[in-house]
C-alpha positions in Angstrom: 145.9 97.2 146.4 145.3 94.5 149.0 141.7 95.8 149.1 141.5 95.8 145.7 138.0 93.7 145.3 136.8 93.4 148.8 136.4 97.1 148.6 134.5 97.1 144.8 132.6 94.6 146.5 131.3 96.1 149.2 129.9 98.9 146.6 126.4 97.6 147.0 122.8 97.1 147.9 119.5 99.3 148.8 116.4 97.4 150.5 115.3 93.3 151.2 114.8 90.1 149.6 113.8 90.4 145.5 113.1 88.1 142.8 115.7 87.1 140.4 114.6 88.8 137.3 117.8 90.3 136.2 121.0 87.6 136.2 120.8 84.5 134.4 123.0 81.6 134.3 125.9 82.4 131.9 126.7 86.0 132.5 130.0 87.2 131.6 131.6 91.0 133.0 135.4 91.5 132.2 136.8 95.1 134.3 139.9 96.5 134.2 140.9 97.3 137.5 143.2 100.6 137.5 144.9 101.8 141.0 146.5 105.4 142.1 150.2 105.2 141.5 152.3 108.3 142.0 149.3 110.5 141.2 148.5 108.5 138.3 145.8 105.9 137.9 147.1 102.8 136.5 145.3 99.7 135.2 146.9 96.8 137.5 144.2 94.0 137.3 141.3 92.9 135.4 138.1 91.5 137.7 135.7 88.9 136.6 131.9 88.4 137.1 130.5 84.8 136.2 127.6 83.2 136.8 126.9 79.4 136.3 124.5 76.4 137.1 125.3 74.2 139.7 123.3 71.1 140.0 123.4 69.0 143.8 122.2 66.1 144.6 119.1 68.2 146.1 118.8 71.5 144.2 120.4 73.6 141.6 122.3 76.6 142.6 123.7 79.8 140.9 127.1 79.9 141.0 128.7 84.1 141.3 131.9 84.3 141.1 134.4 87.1 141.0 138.2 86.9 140.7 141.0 89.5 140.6 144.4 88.8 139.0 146.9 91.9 138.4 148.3 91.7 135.0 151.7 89.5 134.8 153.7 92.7 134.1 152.7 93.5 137.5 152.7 89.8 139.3 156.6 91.1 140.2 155.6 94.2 141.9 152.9 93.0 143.8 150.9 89.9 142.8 147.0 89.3 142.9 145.2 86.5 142.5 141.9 86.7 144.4 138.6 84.4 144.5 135.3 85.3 146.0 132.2 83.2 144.7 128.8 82.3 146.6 126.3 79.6 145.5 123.0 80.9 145.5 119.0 80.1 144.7 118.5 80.9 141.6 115.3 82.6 142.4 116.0 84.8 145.1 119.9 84.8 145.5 119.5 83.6 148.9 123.0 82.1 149.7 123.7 78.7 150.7 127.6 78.7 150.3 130.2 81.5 150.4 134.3 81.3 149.7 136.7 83.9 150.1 140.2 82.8 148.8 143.0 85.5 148.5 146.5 85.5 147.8 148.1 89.2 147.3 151.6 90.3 147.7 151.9 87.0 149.3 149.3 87.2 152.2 147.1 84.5 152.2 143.5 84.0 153.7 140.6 81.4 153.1 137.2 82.3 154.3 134.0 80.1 153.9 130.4 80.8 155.3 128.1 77.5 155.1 124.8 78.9 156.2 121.7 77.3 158.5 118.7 79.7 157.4 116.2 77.8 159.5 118.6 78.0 162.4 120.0 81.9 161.5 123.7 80.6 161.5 126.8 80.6 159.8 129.4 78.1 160.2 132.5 79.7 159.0 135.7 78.3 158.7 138.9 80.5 158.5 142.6 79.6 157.1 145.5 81.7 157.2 149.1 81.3 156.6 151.4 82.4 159.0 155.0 83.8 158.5 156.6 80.3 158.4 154.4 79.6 155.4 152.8 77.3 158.2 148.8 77.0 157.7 146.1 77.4 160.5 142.6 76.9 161.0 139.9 78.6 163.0 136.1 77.1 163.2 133.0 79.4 164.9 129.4 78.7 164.3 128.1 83.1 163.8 124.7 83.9 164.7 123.0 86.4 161.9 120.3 88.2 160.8 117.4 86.7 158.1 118.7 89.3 155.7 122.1 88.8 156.0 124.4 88.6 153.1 127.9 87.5 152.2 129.5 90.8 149.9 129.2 88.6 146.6 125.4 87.7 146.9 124.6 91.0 148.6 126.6 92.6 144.9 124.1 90.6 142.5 121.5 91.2 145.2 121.1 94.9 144.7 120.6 94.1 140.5 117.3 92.4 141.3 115.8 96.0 143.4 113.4 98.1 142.1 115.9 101.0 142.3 113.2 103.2 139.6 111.0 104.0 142.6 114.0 105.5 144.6 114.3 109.5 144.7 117.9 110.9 144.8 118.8 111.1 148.3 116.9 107.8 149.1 119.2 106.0 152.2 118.7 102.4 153.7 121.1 100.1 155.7 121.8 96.5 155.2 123.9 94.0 157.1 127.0 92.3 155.0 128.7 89.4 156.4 132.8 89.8 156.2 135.4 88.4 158.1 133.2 86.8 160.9 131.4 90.2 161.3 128.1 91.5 160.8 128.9 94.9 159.0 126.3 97.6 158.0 126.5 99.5 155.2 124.6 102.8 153.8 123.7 103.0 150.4 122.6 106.4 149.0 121.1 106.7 145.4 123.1 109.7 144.3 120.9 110.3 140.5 121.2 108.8 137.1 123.9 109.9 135.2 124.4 108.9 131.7 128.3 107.9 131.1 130.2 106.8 128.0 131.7 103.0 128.9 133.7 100.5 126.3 130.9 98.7 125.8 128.4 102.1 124.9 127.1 105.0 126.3 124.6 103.9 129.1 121.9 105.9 131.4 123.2 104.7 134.9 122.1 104.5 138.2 124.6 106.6 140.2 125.0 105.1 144.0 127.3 106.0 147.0 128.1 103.5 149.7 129.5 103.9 153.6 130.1 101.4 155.7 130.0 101.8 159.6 133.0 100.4 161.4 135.0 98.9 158.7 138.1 100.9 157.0 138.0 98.7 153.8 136.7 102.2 152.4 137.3 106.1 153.3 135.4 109.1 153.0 131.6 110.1 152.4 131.2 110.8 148.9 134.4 108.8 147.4 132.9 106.0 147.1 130.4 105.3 144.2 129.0 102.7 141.2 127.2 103.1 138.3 124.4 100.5 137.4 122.9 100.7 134.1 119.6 101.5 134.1 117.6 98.9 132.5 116.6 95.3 133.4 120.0 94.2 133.4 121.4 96.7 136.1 125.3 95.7 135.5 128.1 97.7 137.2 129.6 99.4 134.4 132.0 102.0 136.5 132.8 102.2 140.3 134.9 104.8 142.0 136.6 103.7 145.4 139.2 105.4 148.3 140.5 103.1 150.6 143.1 103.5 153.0 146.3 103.1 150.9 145.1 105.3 148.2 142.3 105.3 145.5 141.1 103.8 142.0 138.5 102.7 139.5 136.9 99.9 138.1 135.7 100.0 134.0 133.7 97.5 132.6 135.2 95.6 129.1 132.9 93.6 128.1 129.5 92.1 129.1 128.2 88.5 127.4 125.3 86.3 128.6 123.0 88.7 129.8 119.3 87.6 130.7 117.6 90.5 129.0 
């Protein structure tokens, strides 16, 4: 469960840099999040997409942010309560800001990624608790790629790609950003699949992810999201293996969307 969201966020992304056309500035998606238990899947969590303005002194940003809390009659078994958010253009999603704050089962890890795009760097800070409940820091400046991503810009990323002129069986490679590594991951489009969700029956885009290196996720074909297909492109269903078992991801309810 500790991999709860890092791995449905890292279910994501097919070619380059697009054009914002499909997330606007007040989106809303609610998901329970339900996790293998004995054989059984169980809903644990619910996950939250936002998006918001942010105005700076110099520009205004989008704000994405995603947060994971298990439900309370679960905080006793094993308790979530997870941040990622990034701060983005608004017109292409390029990333300016990214912070990573997790607290599960009482582990505890803060990640931030301020990025230098004229320079290609990341200066990343890194804050961990240790078993004294004692707090440390670590500092790097991370050379990257111009395409590089953090894993919550590279999610709303993939909503802005023309995935309508992909054939089923269509692969590319992109480079994620996560813990102070430069990961890549395969994307595959699978089909389009029409599936029956709580918030109506929806022709989907049917995707499955890999990533090289990384154990965050397991097998070949386990590993899959549905994104509508229309101009919205919202994950409405994801389906993820990761080391300590399995789950799912269902979408509640959507509000704010651009189009």
């Amino acid at each position: 469960m500790k991999q709860l969201l890092s791995a449905f966020l890292l279910i994501t992304s097919l070619f380059a840099f697009s054009q914002n056309t499909a997330i606007g500035s007040n989106e809303k998606l609610v998901f329970s999040a339900s996790y293998n238990m004995s054989g059984l899947l169980t809903d644990i969590a619910q996950v939250t997409m936002e998006t918001s303005e942010i105005r700076t002194s110099k520009a205004t940003l989008l704000r994405l942010k995603c947060t994971a809390a298990t439900y309370s009659k679960w905080d006793n078994f094993f308790k979530i309560r997870d941040l990622y958010e990034s701060y983005v253009s608004p017109k292409y999603l390029t990333p300016y800001l990214y912070k990573r704050d997790i607290d599960e089962g009482g582990y505890y890890k803060f990640m931030q990624y301020t990025y230098n795009r004229k320079a290609s760097t990341v200066s990343s800070l890194k804050r961990k608790k240790n078993g004294k409940g004692e707090f440390w820091e670590e500092k790097k400046t991370l050379n990257i790629g111009g395409s590089t991503r953090d894993i919550v810009s590279t999610l709303y990323h993939i909503r802005n790609l023309d995935i309508a002129k992909a054939k089923p069986g269509d692969t590319s490679n992109f480079t994620v950003l996560f813990d102070n590594e430069q990961t890549t991951v395969t994307v595959r489009l699978v089909g389009k699949e029409t599936i029956s969700t709580n918030i109506g029956s929806k022709s989907c885009y049917k995707l499955a992810i890999s990533i090289k290196g990384k154990d965050i996720l397991k097998g070949n074909n386990d590993n899959l999201i549905w994104l509508t297909a229309d101009a919205n492109k919202i994950p409405v269903y994801a389906k993820f293996k990761i080391p300590v078992g399995n789950g799912e991801l269902k979408i509640q309810s959507a509000s704010g969307l651009k189009n």
